[in-house]
C-alpha positions as CSV (number, residue, x, y, z in Angstrom):
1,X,38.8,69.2,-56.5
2,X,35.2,70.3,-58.0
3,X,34.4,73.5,-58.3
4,X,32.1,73.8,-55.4
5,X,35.2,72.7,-52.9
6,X,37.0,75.1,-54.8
7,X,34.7,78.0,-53.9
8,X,34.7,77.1,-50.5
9,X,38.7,76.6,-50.4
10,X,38.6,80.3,-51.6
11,X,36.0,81.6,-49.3
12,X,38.6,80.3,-46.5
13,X,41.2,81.7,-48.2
14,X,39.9,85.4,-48.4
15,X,38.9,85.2,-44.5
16,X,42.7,84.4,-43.8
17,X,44.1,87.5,-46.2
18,X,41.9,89.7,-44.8
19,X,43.8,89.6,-41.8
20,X,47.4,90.7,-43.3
21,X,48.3,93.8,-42.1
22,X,50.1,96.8,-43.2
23,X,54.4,96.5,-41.6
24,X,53.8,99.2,-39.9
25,X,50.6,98.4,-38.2
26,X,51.3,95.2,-36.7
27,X,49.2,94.7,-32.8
28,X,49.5,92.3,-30.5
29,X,46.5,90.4,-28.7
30,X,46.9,88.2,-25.1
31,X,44.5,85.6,-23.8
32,X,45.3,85.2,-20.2
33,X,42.7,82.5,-18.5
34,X,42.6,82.0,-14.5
35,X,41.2,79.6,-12.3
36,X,38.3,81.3,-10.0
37,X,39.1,79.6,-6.3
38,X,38.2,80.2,-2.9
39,X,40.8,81.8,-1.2
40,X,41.1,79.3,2.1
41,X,41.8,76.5,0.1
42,X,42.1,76.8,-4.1
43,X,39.1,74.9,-4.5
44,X,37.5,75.8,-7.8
45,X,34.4,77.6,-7.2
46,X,31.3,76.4,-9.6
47,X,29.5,78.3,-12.4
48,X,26.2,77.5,-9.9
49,X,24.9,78.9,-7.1
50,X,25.0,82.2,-4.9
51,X,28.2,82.3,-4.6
52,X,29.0,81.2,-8.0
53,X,30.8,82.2,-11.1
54,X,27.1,83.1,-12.6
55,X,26.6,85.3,-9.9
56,X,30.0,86.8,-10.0
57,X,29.6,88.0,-13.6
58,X,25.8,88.8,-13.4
59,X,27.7,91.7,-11.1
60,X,30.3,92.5,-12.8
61,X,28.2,93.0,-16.6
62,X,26.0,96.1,-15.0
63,X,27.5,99.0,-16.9
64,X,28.8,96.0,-19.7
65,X,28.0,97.5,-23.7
66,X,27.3,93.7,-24.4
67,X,26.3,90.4,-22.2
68,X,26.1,87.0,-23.6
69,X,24.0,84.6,-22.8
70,X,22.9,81.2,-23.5
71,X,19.2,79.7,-22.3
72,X,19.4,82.7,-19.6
73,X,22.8,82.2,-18.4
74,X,25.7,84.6,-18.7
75,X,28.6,83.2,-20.7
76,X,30.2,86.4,-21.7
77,X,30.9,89.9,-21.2
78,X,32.1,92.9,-23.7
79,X,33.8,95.7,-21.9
80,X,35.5,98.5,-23.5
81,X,39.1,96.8,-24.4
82,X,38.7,93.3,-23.6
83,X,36.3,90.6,-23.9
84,X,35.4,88.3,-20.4
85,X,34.2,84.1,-21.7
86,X,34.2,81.2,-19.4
87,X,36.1,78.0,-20.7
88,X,34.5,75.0,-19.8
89,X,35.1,74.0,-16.2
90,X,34.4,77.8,-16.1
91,X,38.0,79.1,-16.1
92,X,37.8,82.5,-16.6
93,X,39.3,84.2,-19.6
94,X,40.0,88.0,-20.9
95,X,40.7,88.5,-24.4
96,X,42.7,92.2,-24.6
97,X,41.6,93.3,-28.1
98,X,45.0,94.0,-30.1
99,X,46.8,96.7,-29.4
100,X,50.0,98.7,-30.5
101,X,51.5,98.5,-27.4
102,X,52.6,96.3,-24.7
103,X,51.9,99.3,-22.2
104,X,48.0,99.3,-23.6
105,X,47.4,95.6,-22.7
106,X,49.0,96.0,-19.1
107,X,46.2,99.1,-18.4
108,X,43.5,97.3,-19.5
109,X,44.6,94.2,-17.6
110,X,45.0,96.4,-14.6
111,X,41.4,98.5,-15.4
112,X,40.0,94.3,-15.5
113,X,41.3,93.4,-12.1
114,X,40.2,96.8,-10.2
115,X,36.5,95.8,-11.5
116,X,36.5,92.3,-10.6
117,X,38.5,91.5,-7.8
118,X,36.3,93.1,-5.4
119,X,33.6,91.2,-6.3
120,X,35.2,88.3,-5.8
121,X,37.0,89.6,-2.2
122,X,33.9,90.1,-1.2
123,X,33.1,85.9,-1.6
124,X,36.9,85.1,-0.1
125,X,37.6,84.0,-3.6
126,X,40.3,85.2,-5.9
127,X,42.0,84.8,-9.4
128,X,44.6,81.9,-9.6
129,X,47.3,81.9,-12.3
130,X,48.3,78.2,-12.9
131,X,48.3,75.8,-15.9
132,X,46.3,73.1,-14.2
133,X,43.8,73.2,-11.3
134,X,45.8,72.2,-8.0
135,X,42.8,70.9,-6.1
136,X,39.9,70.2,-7.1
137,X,39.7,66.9,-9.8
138,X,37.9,67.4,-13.0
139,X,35.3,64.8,-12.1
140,X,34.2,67.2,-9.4
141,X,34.3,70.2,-11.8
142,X,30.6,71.1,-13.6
143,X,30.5,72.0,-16.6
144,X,29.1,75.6,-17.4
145,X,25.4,75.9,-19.3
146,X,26.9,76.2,-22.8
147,X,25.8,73.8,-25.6
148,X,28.8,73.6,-27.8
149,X,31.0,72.5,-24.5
150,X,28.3,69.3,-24.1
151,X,28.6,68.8,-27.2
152,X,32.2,68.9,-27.5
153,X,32.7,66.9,-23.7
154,X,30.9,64.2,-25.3
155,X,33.3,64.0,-28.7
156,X,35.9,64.1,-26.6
157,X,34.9,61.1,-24.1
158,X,36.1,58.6,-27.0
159,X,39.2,60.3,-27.8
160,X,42.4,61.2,-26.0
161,X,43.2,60.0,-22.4
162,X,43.3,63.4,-21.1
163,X,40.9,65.5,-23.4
164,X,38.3,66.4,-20.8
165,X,41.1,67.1,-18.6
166,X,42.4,69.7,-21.3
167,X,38.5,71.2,-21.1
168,X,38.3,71.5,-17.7
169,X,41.5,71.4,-16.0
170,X,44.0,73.6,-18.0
171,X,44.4,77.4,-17.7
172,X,46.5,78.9,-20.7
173,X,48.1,81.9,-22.0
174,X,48.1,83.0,-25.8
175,X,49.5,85.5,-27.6
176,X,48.3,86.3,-31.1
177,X,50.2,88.4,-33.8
178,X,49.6,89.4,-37.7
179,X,51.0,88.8,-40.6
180,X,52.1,91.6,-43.8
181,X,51.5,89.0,-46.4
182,X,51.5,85.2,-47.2
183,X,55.5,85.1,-47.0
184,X,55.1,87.0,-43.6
185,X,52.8,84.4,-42.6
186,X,54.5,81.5,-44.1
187,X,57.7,83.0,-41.8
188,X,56.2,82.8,-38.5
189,X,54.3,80.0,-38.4
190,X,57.1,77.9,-39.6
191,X,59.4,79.8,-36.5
192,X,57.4,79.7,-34.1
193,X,56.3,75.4,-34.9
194,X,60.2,75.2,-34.5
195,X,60.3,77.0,-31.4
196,X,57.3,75.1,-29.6
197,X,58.8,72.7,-27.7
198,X,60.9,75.9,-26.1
199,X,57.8,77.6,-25.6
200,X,56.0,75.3,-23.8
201,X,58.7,74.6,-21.1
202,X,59.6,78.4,-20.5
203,X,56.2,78.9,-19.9
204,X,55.7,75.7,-17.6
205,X,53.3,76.1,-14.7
206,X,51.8,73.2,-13.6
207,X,53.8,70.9,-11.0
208,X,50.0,70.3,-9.6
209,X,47.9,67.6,-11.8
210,X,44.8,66.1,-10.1
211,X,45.7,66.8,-6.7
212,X,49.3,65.9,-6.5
213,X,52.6,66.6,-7.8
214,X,52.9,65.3,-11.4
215,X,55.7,62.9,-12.2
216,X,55.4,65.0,-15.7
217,X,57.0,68.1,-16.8
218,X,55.0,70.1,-19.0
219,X,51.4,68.8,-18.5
220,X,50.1,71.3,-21.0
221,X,52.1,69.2,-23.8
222,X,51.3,65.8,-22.4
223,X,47.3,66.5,-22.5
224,X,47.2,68.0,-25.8
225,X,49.1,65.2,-27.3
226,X,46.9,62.9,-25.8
227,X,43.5,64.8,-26.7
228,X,41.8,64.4,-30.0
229,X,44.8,63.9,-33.4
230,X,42.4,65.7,-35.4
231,X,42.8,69.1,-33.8
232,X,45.7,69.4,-32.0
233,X,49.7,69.2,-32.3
234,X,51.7,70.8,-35.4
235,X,49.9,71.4,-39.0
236,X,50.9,69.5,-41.5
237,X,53.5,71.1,-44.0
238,X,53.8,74.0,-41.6
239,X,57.9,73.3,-40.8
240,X,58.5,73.7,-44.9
241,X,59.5,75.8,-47.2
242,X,56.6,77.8,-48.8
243,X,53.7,77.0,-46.6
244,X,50.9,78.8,-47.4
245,X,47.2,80.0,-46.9
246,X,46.1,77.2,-48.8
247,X,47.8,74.5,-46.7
248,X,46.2,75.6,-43.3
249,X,43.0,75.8,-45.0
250,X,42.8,72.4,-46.0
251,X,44.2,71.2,-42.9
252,X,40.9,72.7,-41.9
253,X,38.6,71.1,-44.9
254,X,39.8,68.0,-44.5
255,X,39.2,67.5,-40.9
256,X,35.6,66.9,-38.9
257,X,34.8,70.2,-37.0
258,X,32.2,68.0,-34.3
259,X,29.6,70.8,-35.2
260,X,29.2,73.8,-36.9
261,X,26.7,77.2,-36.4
262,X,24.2,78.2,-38.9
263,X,21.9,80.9,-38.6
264,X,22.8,80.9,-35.0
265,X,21.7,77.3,-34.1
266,X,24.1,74.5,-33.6
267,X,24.1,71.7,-36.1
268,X,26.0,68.1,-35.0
269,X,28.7,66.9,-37.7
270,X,30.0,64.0,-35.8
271,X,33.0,62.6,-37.9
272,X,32.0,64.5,-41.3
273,X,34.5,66.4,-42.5
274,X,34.2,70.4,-42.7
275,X,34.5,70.5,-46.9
276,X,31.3,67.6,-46.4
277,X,29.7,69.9,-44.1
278,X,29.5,73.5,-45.6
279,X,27.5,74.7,-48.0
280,X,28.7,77.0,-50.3
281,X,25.6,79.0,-51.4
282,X,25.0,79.9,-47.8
283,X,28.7,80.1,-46.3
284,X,28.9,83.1,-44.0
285,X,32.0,84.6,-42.0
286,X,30.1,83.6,-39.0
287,X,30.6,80.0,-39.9
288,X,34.0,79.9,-41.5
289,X,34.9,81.5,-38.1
290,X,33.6,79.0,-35.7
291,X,35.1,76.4,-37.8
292,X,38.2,77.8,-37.7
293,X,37.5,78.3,-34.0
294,X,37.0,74.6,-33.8
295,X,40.5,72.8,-34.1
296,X,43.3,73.7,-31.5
297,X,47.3,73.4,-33.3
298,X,50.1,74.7,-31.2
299,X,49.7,77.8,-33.7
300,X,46.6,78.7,-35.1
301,X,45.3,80.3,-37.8
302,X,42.5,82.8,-37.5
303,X,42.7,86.2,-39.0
304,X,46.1,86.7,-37.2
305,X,48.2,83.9,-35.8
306,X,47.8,82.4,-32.2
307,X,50.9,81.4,-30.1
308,X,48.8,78.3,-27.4
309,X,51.7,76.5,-25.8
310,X,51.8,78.5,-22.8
311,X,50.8,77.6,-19.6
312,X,48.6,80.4,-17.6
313,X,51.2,82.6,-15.7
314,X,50.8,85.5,-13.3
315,X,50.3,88.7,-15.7
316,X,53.9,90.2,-15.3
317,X,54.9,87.2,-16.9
318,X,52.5,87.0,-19.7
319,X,53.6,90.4,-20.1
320,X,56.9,89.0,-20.1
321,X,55.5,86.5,-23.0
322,X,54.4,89.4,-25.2
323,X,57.0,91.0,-24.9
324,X,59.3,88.1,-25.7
325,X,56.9,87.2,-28.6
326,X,57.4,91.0,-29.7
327,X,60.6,90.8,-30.0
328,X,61.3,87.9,-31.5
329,X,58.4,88.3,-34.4
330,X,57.7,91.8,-35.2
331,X,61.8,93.0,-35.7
332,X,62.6,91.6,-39.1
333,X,66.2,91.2,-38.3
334,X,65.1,88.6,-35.3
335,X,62.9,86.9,-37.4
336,X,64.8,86.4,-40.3
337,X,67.9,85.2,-38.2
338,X,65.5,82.7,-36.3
339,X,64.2,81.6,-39.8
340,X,67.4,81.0,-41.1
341,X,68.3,79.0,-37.3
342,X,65.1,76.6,-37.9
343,X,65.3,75.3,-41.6
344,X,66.7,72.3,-41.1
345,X,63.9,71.5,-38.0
346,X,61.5,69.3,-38.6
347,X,58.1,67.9,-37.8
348,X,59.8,64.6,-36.4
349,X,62.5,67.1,-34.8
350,X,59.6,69.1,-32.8
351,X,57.7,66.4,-31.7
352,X,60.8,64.8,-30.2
353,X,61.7,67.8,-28.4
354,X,58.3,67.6,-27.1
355,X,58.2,64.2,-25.8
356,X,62.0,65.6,-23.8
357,X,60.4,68.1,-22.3
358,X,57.2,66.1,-20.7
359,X,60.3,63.9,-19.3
360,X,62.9,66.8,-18.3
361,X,61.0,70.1,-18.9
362,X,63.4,72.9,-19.2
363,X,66.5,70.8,-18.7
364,X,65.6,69.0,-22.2
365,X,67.6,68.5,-24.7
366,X,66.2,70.0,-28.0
367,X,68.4,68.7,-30.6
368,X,71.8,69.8,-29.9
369,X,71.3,72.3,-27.3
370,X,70.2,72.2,-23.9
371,X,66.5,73.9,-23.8
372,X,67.4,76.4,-21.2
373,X,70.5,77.4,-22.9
374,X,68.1,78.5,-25.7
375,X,65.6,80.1,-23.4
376,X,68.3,82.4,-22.2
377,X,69.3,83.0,-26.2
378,X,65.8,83.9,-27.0
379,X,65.4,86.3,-24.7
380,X,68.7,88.1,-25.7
381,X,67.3,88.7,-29.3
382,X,63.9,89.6,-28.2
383,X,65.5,92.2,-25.5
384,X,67.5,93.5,-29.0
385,X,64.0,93.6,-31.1
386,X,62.5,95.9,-28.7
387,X,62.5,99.6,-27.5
388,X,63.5,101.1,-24.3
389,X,60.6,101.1,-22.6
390,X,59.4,97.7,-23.5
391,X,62.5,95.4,-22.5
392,X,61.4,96.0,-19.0
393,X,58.6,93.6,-19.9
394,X,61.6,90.7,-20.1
395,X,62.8,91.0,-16.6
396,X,60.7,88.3,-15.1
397,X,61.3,85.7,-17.6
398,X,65.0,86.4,-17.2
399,X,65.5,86.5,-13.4
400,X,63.7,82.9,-13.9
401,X,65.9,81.8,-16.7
402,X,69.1,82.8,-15.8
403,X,68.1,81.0,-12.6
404,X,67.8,78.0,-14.4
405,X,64.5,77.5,-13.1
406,X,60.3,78.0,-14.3
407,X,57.5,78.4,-12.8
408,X,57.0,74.8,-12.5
409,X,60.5,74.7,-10.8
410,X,59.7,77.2,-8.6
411,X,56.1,75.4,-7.0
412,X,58.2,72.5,-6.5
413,X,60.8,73.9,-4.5
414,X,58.2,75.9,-2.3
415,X,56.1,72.7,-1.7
416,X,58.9,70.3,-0.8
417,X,59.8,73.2,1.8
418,X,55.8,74.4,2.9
419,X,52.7,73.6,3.1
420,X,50.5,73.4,-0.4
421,X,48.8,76.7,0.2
422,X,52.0,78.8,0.9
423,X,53.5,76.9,-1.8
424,X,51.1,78.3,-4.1
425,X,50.1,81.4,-3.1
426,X,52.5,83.4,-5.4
427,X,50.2,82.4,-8.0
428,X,47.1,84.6,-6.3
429,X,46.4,87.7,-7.8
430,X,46.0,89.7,-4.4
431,X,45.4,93.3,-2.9
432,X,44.4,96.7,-4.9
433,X,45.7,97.2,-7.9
434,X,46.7,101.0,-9.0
């Protein structure tokens, strides 16, 4: 390595330890993304028009402290707590900023909804909590007026089967968590890698792909492994012993980032890598953050780490995920047991169990054990890693679990018995919220 790629290794490096944290000032983040619909029939309503999703937040940023905006159009809003972008098909995401509590996130959430909703009410549209858009096809789906999603719809269109599908057709729900130190770091990532495959199928939500019932489980799995191998699936080295800093970072070097911003303006990389692409002299945050920004693991690496199996759920059950993630990650008994549990999983091991689950979903087999079986287990230790007030968090996922069933399992059996509204209309968020 020359020196110059050695400064840039270590400008990487410093902008993943300034994230560790002090133990006793650990926060927790959620990314919960929604489908914006029309209420009579789920269609997706477009960035464009009077009634559109432009319109929608035009209203909703009047008393905003910050508005984004690209060319004239609004692509993002800053209120106080949370953060409103658009994904590309114009999916609609909050970002809660981290907080200590589980109790924080849930008011903010709630404060979110009581500003939005009505706008959209007053359109018969509504917020739609589902891992893939149930009716209306991607072809049919516009992207929104945001340069780096053209540019990165037309990388994608020579990749993966199913990688504009991913941009425009997927909802999601991440949690994001911090780190004490490189061991700390080293800990969880390699955890929660092992405990994807789980992950993913707990948190299935998407028995609706393109229209129709999927002859798939776990469609969020099956369109990221069929997406673009540069960015996507497990880091390299990540399931052994000792990973550090320095491995995710050149899993980031060493890969092409499609473009990268520079004094604000967008500058195409095609297939050059990012260590061919930087320059050292001039290498700001701002750029070491979009390239970070730029490549989508199962667990990323930012200045905290970011949990992305998860399908988009209603919010008491991405409640239910934080609080499960809590409890699992941020009580050093759990996570050193789990740690211990997961040493001899590896890379091979993971992907196997993810190719089970897009056959048989929750009712995998993930090595020995049956997937649910572990489901239940997990949430047994994270109820034990948390306090009083926060195991409430874990009732939904357990009613589900120790049904045997998901979310997924739960559209199916509503639409073999009703009609494909009523069969998803759980997944609405509806009425006033207090």
């Amino acid at each position: 390595m020359s020196l110059t790629e050695k400064n840039i290794e270590n400008k990487f490096l410093e902008y993943i330890k300034s994230g560790e944290k002090e133990p006793d000032n650990l926060r927790l983040g959620l990314e919960l993304e929604h489908f914006i619909v029309y209420e009579k029939d789920l269609s997706t309503v477009s960035y464009y028009g009077s009634d559109g999703v432009e319109s929608s937040l035009e209203e909703f940023s009047k008393d905003a402290k910050n508005v984004k905006r690209e060319n004239g159009h609004i692509i993002g809003v800053d209120k106080d707590g949370y953060y409103i972008t658009l994904e590309p098909g114009a999916q609609l995401e909050i970002s809660v900023e981290k907080k200590d509590s589980i109790i924080e996130i849930e008011q903010i959430y709630i404060n979110f909804l009581n500003e939005f909703l009505p706008i959209l009410k007053k359109k018969k549209q509504t917020l739609i909590n589902l891992g893939y858009q149930p009716v209306t096809k991607i072809d049919e789906i516009k992207l929104i007026p945001k340069e780096r999603y053209s540019i990165m719809y037309e990388h994608f269109y020579s990749k993966g089967k199913y990688a504009h599908n991913m941009m425009k057709g997927t909802a999601a729900t991440q949690v994001s968590i911090d780190y004490t130190d490189e061991n700390d770091y080293a800990k969880k990532i390699r955890v929660i890698n092992a405990l994807s495959p789980v992950l993913y199928a707990m948190f299935e939500n998407a028995y609706i792909f393109e229209g129709k019932p999927t002859e798939n489980h776990c469609t969020r799995a099956l369109i990221w492994k069929n997406c673009d191998d540069d960015r996507t699936g497990i880091v390299p080295g990540s399931l052994k012993d000792n990973f550090k800093y320095t491995d995710y970072v050149n899993y980031i070097l060493n890969r092409p980032p499609i473009f990268t911003i520079r004094d604000g303006k967008i500058i195409r990389t095609f297939e050059k890598k990012v260590i061919e692409v930087v320059d050292e002299k001039n290498l700001t945050q701002e750029e070491i953050m979009h390239l970070m920004s730029m490549f989508f693991p199962d667990v990323r690496t930012k200045t905290y780490i970011e949990i992305r199996m998860m399908d988009s759920v209603p919010f008491d059950f991405a409640l239910g995920a934080v609080a499960l993630i809590k409890g699992l990650f941020y009580n050093k008994k759990n996570l050193d047991f789990l740690y211990e549990k997961v040493k001899e999983i590896d890379e091979k091991e993971v992907n196997l169990g993810k190719e089970e689950i897009i056959k048989n979903g929750l009712f995998s087999l993930y090595g020995n054990h049956k997937m649910i079986d572990i489901a239940k287990h997990l949430l047994n230790i994270a109820h034990d890693g948390l306090d009083d007030e926060e195991k409430n968090y874990l009732v939904p996922l357990n009613n589900l679990c120790y049904n045997e069933i998901n979310l997924y399992e739960r559209t199916k059996m509503l639409y073999e018995s009703k009609d494909r509204l009523n069969a998803l209309d759980w997944a609405k968020v509806k009425g006033e919220v207090v």
